[in-house]
C-alpha positions as CSV (number, residue, x, y, z in Angstrom):
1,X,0.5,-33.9,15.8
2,X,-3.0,-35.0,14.1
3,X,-3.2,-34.5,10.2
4,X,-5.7,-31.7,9.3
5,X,-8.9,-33.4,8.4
6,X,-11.1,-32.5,5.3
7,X,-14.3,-30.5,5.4
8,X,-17.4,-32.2,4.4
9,X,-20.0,-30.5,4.9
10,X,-21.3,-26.5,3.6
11,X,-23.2,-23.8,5.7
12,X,-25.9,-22.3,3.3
13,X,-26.9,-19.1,5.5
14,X,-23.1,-17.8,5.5
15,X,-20.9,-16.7,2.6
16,X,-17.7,-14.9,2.5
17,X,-16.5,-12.7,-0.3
18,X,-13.2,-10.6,-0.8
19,X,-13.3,-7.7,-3.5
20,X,-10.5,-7.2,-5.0
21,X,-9.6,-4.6,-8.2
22,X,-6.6,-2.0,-8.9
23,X,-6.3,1.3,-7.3
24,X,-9.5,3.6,-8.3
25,X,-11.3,1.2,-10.0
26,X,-14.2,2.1,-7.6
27,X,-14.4,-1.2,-4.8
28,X,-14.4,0.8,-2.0
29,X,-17.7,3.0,-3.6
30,X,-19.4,-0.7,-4.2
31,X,-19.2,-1.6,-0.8
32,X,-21.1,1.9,0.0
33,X,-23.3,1.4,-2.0
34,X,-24.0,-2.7,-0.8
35,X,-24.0,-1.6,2.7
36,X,-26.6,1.7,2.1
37,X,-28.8,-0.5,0.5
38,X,-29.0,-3.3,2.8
39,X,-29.3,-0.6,5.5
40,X,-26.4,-2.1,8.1
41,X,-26.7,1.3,10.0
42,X,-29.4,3.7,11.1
43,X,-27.2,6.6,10.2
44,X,-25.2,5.5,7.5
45,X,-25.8,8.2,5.3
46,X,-24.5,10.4,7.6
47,X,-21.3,8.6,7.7
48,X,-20.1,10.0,4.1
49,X,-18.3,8.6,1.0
50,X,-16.1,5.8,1.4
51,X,-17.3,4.6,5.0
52,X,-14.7,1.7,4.6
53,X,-11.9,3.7,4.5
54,X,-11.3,4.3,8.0
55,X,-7.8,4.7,8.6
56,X,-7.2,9.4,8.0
57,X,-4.4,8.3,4.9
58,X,-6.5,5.9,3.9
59,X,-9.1,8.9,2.7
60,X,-6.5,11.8,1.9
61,X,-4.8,9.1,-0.4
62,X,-8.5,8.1,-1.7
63,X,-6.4,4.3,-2.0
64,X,-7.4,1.5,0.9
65,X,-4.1,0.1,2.9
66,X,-6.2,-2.2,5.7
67,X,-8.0,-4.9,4.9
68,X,-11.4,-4.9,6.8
69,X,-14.7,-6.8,7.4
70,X,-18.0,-5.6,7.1
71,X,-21.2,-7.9,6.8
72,X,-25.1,-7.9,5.1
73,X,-28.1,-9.5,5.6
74,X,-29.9,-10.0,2.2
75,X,-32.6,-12.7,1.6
76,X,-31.5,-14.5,5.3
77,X,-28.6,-15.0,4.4
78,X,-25.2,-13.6,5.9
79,X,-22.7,-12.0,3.9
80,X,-19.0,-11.2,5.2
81,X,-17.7,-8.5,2.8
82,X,-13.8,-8.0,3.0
83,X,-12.5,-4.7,1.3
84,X,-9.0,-5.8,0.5
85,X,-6.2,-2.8,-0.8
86,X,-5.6,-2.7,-4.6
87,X,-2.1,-1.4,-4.1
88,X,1.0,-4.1,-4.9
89,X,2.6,-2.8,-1.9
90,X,0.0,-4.3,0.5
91,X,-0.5,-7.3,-1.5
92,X,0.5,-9.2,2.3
93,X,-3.1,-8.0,3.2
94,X,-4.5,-9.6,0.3
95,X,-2.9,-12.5,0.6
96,X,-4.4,-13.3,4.2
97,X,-7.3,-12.5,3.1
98,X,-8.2,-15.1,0.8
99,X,-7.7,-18.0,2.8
100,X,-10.4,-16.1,5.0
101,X,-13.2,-16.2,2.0
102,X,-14.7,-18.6,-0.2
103,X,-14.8,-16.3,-3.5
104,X,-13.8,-13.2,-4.5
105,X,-15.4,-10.4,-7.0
106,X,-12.8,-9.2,-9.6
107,X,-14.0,-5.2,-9.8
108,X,-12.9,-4.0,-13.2
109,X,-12.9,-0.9,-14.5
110,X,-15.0,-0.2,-17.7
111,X,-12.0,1.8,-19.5
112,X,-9.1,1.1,-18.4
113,X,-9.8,-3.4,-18.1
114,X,-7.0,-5.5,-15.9
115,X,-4.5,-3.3,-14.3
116,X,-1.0,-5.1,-12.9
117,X,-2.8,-5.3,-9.4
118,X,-5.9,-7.3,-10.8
119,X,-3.3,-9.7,-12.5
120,X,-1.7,-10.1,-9.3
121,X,-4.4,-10.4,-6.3
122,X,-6.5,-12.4,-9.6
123,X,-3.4,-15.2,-9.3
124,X,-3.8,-15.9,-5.9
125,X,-7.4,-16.5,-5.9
126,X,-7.2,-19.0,-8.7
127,X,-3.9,-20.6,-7.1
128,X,-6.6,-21.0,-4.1
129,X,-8.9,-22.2,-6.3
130,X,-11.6,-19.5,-5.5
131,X,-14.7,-18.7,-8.1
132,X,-14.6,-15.4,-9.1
133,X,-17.5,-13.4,-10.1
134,X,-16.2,-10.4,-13.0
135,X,-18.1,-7.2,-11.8
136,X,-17.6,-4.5,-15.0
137,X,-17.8,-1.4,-13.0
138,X,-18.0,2.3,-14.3
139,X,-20.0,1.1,-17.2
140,X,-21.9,4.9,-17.0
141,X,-19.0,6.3,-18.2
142,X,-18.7,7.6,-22.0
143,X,-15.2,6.1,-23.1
144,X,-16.0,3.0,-21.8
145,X,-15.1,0.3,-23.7
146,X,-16.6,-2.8,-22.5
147,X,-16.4,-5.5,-24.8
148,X,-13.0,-5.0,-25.5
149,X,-12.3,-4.8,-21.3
150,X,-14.7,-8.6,-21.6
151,X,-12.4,-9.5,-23.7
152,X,-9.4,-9.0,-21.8
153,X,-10.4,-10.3,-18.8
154,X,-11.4,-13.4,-20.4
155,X,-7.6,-14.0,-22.0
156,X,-6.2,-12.9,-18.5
157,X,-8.1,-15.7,-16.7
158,X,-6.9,-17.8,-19.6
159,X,-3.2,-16.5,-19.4
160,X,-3.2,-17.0,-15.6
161,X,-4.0,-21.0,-16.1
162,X,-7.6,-20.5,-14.6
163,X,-9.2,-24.3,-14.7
164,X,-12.8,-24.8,-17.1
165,X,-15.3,-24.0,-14.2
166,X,-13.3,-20.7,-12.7
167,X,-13.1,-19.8,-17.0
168,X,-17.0,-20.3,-17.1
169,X,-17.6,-16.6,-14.8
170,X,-21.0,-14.9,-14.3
171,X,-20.5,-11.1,-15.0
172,X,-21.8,-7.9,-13.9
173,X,-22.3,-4.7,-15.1
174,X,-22.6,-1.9,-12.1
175,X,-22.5,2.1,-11.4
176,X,-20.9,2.0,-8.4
177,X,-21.3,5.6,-7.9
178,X,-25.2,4.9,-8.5
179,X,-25.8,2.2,-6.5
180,X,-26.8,0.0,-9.3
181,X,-26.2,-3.5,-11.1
182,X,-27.2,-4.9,-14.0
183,X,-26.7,-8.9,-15.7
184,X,-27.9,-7.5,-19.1
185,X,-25.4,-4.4,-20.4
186,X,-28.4,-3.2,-22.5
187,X,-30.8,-3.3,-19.6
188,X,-30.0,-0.4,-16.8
189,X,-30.0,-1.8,-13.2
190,X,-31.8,0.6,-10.5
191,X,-30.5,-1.0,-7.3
192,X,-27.4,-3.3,-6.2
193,X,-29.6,-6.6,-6.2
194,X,-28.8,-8.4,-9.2
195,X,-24.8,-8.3,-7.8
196,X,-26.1,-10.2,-4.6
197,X,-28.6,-12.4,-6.1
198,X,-25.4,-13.7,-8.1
199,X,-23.3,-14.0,-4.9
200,X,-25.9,-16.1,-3.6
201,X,-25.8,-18.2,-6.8
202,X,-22.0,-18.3,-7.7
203,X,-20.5,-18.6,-4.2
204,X,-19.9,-21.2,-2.4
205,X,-21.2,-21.5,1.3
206,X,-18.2,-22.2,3.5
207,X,-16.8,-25.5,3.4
208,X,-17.2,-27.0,7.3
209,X,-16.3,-29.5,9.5
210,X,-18.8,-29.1,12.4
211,X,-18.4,-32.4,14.4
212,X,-14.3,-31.7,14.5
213,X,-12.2,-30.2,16.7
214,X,-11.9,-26.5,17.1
215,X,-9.5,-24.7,14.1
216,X,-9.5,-21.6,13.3
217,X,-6.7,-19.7,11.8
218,X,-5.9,-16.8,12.8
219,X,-4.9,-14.1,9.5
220,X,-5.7,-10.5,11.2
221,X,-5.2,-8.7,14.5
222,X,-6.6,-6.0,15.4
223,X,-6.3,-4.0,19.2
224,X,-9.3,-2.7,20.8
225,X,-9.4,-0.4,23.7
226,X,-11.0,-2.2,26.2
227,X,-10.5,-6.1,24.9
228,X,-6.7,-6.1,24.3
229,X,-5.5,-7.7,20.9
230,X,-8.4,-9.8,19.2
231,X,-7.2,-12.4,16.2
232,X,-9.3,-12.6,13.1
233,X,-9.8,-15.8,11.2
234,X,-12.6,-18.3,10.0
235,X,-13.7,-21.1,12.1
236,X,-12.4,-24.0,9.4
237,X,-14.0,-26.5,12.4
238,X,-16.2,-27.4,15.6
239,X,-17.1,-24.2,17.3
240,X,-16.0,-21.9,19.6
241,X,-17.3,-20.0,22.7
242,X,-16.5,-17.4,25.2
243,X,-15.3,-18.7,29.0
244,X,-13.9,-21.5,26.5
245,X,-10.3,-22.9,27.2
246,X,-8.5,-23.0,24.0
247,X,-4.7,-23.9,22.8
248,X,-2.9,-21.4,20.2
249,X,-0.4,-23.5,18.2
250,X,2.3,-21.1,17.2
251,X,5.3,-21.0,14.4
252,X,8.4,-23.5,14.7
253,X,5.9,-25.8,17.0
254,X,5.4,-23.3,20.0
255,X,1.9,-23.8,21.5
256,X,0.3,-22.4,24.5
257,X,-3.3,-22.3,26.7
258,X,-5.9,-19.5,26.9
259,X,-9.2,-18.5,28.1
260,X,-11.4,-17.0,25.7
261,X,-12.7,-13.9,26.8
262,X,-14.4,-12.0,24.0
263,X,-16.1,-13.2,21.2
264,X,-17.1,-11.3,18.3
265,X,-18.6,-11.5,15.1
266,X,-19.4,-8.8,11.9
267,X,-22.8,-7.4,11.8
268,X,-22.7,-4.2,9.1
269,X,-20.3,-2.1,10.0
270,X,-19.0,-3.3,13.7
271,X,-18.1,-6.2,16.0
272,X,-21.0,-8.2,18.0
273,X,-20.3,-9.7,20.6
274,X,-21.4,-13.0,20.7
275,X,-21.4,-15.6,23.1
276,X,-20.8,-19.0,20.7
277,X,-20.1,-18.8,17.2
278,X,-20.0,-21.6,14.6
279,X,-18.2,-23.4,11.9
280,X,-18.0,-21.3,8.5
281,X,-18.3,-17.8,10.5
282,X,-15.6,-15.4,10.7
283,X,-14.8,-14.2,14.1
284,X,-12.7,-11.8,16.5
285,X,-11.3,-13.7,19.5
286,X,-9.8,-11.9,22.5
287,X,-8.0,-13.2,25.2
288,X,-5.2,-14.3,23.5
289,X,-2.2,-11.9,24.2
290,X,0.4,-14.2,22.4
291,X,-1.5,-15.0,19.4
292,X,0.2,-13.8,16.1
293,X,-0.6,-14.0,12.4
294,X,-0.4,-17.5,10.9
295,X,-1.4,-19.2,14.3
296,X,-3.9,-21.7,14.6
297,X,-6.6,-21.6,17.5
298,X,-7.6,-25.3,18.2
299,X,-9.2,-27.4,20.8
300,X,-6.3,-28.5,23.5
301,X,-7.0,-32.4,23.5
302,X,-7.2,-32.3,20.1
303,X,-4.5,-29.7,19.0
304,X,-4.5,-30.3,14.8
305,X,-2.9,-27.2,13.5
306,X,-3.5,-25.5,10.1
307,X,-1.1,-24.7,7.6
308,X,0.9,-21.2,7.5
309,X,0.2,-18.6,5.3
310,X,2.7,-18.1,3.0
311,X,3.4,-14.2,2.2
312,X,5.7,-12.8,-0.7
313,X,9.1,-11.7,0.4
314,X,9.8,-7.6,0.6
315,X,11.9,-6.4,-1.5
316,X,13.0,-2.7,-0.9
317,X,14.7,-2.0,2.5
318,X,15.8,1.6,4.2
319,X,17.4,2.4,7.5
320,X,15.3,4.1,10.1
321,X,17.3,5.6,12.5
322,X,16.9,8.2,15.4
323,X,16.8,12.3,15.0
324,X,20.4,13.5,15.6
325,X,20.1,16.5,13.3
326,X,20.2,20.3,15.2
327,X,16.9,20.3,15.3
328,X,16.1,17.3,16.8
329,X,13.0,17.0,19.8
330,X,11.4,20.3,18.4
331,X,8.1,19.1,17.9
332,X,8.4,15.1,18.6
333,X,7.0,12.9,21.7
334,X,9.0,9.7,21.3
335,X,12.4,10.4,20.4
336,X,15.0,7.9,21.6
337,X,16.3,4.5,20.2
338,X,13.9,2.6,22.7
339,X,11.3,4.6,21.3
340,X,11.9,3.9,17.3
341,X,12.8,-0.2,18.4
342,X,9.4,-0.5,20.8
343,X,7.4,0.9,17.5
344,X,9.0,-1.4,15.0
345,X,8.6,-4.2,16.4
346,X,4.9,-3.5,17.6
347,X,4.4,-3.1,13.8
348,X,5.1,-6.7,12.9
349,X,2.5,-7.8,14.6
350,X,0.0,-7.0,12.3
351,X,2.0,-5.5,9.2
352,X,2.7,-9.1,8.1
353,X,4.9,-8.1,4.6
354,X,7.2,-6.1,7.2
355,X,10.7,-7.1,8.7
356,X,12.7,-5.2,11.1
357,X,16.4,-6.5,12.2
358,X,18.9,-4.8,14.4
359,X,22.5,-2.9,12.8
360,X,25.6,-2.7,14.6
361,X,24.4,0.8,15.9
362,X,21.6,1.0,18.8
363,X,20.5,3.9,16.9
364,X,19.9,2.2,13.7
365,X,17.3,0.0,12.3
366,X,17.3,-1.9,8.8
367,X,13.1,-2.2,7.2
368,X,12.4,-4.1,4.7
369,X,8.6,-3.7,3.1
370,X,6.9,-4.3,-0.1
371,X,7.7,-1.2,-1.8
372,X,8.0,2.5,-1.2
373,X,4.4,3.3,-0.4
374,X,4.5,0.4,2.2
375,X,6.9,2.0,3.9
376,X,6.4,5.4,3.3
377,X,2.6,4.5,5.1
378,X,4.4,3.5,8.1
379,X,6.5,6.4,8.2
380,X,3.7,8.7,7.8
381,X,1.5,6.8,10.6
382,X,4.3,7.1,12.6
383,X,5.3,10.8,12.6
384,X,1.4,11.1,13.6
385,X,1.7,9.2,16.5
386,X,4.2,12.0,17.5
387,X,7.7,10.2,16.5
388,X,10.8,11.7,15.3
389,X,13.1,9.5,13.1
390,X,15.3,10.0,10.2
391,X,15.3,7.3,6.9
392,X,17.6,7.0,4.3
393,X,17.5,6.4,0.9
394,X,15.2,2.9,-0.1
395,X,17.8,0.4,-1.9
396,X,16.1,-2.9,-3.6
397,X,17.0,-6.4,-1.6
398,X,19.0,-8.4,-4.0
399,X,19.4,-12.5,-3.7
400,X,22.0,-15.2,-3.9
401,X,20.6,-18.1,-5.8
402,X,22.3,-21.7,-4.6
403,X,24.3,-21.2,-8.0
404,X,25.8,-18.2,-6.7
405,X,23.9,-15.8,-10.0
406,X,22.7,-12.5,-7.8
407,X,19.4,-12.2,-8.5
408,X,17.1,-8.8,-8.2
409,X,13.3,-7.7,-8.0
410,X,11.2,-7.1,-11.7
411,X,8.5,-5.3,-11.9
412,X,5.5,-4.9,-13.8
413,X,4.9,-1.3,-14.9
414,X,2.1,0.4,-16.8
415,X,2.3,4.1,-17.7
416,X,-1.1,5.6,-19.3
417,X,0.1,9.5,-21.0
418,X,-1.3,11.6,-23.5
419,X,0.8,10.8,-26.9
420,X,2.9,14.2,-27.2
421,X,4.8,12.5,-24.1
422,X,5.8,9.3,-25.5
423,X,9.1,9.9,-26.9
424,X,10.4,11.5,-23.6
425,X,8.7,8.6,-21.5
426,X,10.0,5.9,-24.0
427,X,13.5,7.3,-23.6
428,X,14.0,7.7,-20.2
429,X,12.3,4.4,-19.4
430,X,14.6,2.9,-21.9
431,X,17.5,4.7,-19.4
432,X,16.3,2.6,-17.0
433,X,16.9,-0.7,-18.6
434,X,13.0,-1.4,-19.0
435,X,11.7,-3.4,-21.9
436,X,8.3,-3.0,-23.4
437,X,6.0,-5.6,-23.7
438,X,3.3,-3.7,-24.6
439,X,2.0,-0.5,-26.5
440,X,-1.7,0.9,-27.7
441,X,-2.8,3.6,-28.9
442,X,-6.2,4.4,-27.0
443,X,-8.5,7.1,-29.5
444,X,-10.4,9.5,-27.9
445,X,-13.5,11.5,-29.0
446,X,-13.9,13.8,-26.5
447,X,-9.7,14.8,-26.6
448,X,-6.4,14.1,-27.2
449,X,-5.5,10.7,-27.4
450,X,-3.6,8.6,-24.9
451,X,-0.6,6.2,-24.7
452,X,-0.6,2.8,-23.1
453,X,2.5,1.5,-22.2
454,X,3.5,-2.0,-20.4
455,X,7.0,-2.5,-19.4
456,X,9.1,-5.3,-17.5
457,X,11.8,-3.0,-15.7
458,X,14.2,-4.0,-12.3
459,X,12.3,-2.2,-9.6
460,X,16.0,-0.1,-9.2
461,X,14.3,1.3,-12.2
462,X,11.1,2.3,-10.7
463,X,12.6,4.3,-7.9
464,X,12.3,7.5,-8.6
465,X,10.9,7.5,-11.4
466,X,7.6,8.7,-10.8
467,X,9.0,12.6,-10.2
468,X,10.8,12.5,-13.3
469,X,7.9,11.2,-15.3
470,X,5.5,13.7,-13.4
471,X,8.2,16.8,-15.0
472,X,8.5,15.2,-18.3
473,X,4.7,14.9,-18.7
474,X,3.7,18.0,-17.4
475,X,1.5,16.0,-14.4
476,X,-0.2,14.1,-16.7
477,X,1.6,10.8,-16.1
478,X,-0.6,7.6,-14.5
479,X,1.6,5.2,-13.8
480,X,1.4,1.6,-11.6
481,X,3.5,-1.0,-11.2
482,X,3.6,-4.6,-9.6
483,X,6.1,-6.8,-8.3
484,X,6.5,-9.8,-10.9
485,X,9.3,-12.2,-9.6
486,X,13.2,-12.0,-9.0
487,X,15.5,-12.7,-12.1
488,X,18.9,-12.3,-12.6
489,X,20.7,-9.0,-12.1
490,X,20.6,-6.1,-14.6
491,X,25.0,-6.4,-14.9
492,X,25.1,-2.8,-17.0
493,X,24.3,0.6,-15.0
494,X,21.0,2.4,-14.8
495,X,21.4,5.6,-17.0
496,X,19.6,7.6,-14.0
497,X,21.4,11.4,-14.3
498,X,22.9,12.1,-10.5
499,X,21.0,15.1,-8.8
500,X,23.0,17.8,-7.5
501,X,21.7,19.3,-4.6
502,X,21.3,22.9,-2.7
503,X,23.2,23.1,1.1
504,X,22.3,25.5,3.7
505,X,25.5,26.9,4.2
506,X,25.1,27.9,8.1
507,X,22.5,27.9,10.6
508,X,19.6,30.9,10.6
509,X,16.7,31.7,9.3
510,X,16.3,32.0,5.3
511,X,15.3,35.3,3.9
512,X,14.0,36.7,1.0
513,X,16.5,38.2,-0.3
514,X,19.0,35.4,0.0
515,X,16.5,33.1,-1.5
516,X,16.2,35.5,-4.4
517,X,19.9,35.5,-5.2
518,X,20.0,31.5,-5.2
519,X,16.8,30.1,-6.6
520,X,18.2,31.1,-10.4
521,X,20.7,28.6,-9.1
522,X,17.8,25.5,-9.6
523,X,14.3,24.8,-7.3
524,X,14.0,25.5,-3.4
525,X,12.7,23.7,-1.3
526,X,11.7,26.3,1.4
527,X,10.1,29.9,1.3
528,X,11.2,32.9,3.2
529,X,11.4,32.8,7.2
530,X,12.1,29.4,7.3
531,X,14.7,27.9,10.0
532,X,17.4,26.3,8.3
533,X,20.8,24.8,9.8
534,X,24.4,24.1,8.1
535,X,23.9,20.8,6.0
536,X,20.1,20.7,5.4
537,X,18.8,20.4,1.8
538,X,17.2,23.2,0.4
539,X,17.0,23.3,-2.6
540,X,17.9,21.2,-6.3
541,X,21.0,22.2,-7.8
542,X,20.1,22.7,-11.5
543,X,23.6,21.0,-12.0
544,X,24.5,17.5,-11.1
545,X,26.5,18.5,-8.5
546,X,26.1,19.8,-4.8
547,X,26.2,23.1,-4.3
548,X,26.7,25.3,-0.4
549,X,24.9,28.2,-0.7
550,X,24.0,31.0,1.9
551,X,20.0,31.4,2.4
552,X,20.1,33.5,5.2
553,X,22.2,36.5,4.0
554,X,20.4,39.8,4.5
555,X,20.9,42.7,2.3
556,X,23.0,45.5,3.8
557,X,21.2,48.7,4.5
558,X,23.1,51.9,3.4
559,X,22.3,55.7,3.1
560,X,23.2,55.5,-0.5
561,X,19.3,54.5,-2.8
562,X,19.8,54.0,-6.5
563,X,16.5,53.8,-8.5
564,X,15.4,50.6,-8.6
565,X,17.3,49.0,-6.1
566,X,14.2,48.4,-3.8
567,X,12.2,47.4,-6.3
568,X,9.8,43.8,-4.5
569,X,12.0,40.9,-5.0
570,X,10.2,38.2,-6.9
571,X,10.2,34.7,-5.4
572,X,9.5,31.2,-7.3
573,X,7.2,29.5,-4.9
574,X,9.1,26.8,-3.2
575,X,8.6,22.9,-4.5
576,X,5.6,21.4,-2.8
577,X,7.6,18.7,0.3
578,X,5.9,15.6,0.6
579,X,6.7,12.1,1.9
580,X,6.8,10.5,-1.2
581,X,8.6,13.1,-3.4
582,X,11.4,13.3,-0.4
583,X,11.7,9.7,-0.4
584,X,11.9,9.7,-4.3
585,X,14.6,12.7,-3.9
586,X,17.8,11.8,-1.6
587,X,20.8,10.3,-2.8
588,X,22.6,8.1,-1.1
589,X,24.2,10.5,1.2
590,X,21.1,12.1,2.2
591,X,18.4,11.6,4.9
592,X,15.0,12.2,5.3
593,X,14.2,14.2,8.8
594,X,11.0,13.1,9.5
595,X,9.1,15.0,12.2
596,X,5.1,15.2,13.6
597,X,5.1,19.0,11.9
598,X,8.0,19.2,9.5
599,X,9.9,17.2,7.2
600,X,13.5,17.9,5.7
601,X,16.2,17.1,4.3
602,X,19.4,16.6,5.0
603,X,23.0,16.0,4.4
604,X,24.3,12.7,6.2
605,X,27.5,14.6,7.0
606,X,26.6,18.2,8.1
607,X,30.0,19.4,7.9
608,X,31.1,20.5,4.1
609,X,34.8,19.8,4.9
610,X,34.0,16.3,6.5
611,X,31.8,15.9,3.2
612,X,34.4,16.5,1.1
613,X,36.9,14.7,3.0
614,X,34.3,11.6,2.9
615,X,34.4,12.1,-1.3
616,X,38.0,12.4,-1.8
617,X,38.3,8.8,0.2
618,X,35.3,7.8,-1.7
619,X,32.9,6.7,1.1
């Protein structure tokens, strides 16, 4: 096979930009406010806030988890806007997308500077030797600190080995929430222009190879209704065409023929059809039902392919198995093992950071992902397809170097609380086996001051960490965190205190009554008129131990009243069930029942004598 030849040549009406930044830091709102001004859509102010964000989790979480391609016209010249995810745990989006673009716009927020995620999207870029153009955003806001956020951004570009010209970085100062930009800090902006008259300036037109054989590479799919799967990459050579016969030149030196029979291209906020498309341009071809992530389309007398992207490994893996629990095929669609396996593996067709293997049991499937959240998404997108499954309990993937050391997953954490926390924070971080790199002391005017804290800490550590915090702190707690690298093993034990747990003692329906006499016992789970069967979780045992209690006892009616004795029973409202806090809760011998309407929890042995047979053998 051909060597891949070297571009020569630029394309001045195109240029391709990712925006990358940390979770919140307003990126999503920029690309609002870019599109409304540059008036991509006749109704786009009808379309609401975030217009990006198009995925339903992707707006209740207010965080985005897709990367996706919009494009302007401004001054006759084309821009293709990526909106990447500022999440760690979807950093294998990011990483396909910047060897889609050409530069990238680091959005930083005016108060709070370079979070983990900027540090780690910001490495990739320069390792790809991109230009980046620093956008200060949030400068409207009155504890912004933006000198001091200059600063630091500076000494991370520094600290991240950035070479003299990426160092030398044009920045901008913008109100996102405004619509406006400014190059001057002391002179207000009053629309977005200034930020895309230094696109223009600062980034690079797409480096092309017109007169050479087709390549593109292919780093996104996506499935349209009536086009079948369509692969998304930049044309890095020649051109392409509908009708045209292409070859797609796979992994481990697979290739194969196909006819192109959609073409498409970004204008605003949709897909164009198009009927030729040229070098530099970023395209959707269909037609192509084989084609998978990393792939390179090329011409098929001149097949040269294009190197593979590279993503980071996962390192946090759970079993996904099938509902067996009593109350399984209640409320779920897709129920069975062929079910849960035809799902999985559809999933790795696009979800890049994901891998799926087989167990000994047809019911059982091992998932590895990039964190918690990555696969707590999936789960979630999954019970609202109308799926039934049960997970267990995420455990972190640990390595053998070729010396034989075991090696696990650090990660970078940052915890932001207000100062009254600290000591309670410090400690049960410190449980955790997590050292501090860091600590500041952030003054406030306006109220009580706040605690900035930096820790390198196994990612064991990190698991469930963030609903102890979240008690500790009273809610207060921000906290992020960022996959750093594997090092050798933590040998000594993470002083996490065991959770004992409540366990429906037979199968019914809770009352209040019942619920009264246990819930001075620790925390339910569940309210009143709930239906509960032998071995579910409902409740946390205030002691670390588990606990079998009876929640659907009625009280015995008699002829005999003594005052008082039908006095209104007062309940604690049950703890809030969510995804994240289920997945953060269960022990090892717990599952999480996951259901389109309902999510429990669950012993893996339902039976209290096999469970305490199972403990005296120590399984």
């Amino acid at each position: 096979m051909s060597t891949v030849r070297a571009p020569h040549d630029r394309r001045d009406d195109i240029r391709n930009i990712a925006i990358i930044a940390h979770v919140d830091h307003g990126k999503t709102t920029l690309v609002d406010a870019v599109l409304r001004q540059t008036h991509v859509h006749r109704k786009i102010d009808d379309m609401g806030e975030r217009i990006m964000d198009s995925m339903d989790q992707e707006r209740e979480r207010g965080i985005t988890i897709r990367a996706k391609n919009a494009s302007v016209i401004y001054n006759g010249v084309k821009i293709n806007i990526v909106d990447t995810p500022g999440h760690a745990d979807f950093g294998g989006e990011v990483e396909r997308t910047l060897r889609m673009v050409d530069g990238v716009l680091i959005l930083i927020d005016a108060k709070e500077g370079p979070m983990p995620q900027t540090t780690f999207v910001l490495r990739k870029a320069l390792a790809l030797g991109h230009k980046a153009i620093v956008v200060i955003n949030k400068i409207d806001r009155p504890d912004a600190v933006i000198d001091d956020v200059v600063n630091r951004t500076f000494d991370l570009f520094v600290h991240l080995g950035a070479t003299d010209e990426q160092l030398d970085f044009p920045i901008v100062y913008t109100a996102a929430i405004k619509g406006t930009a400014t190059l001057d800090i002391n002179k207000p902006g009053t629309d977005i222009t200034p930020l895309l008259d230094t696109v223009l300036e600062k980034i690079s037109p797409p480096a092309i190879n017109a007169n050479a054989p087709l390549q593109i590479l292919v780093l996104a799919l996506v499935q349209d209704s009536y086009k079948g799967k369509m692969g998304i990459g930049k044309i890095q050579s020649g051109s392409i065409a509908r009708r045209q016969t292409v070859m797609v030149l796979g992994k481990n030196g697979s290739q194969f023929t196909g006819k192109v029979s959609d073409l498409a291209i970004y204008s605003g906020l949709e897909r164009a059809d198009t009927e030729q498309a040229e070098a530099g341009e970023i395209v959707a071809v269909a037609g192509l039902d084989e084609v998978s992530i990393g792939d390179t389309i090329a011409d098929p007398e001149h097949p040269i392919a294009l190197p593979r992207v590279t993503i980071d490994e996962p390192t946090v893996q759970m079993t996904f198995s099938v509902n067996n629990s009593p109350f399984a095929g209640r409320e779920g669609k897709f129920l069975t093992s062929r079910h849960l396996r035809e799902r999985l593996f559809r999933e790795l067709e696009t979800n890049v950071s994901l891998r799926v293997s087989e167990t000994d049991s047809a019911d059982r499937f091992l998932v590895a992902g990039r964190g918690e959240l990555h696969l707590g998404v999936l789960i979630e997108q999954m019970r609202r397809e109308g799926y039934e499954l049960q997970v267990s309990q995420p455990e972190v993937i640990v390595h053998h170097d070729e010396f034989g050391k075991v090696t696990e997953p650090y990660e970078e954490l940052t915890i932001q609380i207000p100062d009254v926390y600290q000591g309670a924070v410090i400690e049960e971080i410190g449980k955790r086996r997590g050292e501090m790199r860091h600590m500041k002391l952030i003054h406030s005017d306006v109220g009580a001051s706040e605690m900035h804290l930096e820790y390198h800490i196994p990612t064991r550590g990190i698991m469930g960490l963030k609903n102890t915090l979240l008690a500790k702190t009273r809610g207060t707690v921000i906290m992020h965190h960022v996959f750093k690298a594997y090092e050798p093993a933590e040998q000594r034990d993470l002083l996490v205190a065991p959770h004992g747990s409540l366990v429906a003692y037979e199968d019914g329906t809770s009352t209040g009554y019942a619920i009264f006499m246990v819930q001075e016992r620790g925390s339910m789970f569940i309210g009143p008129g709930v239906d509960v069967y032998r071995g579910m979780v409902i409740g946390k045992n205030s002691r670390d131990e588990d606990l079998d209690v009876n929640v659907c006892k009625e009280k015995h009616l008699s002829n005999m009243r003594a005052s008082g004795s039908d006095e209104a029973l007062v309940l604690v409202p049950p703890q809030e069930m969510s995804l994240e806090f289920a997945l953060e809760y269960i022990g090892p011998d717990e599952l999480v029942e996951v259901t389109p309407k309902s999510l429990r929890l669950r012993k893996r042995l339902l039976n209290p004598e096999d469970r305490r047979k199972a403990k005296k053998s120590g399984k």
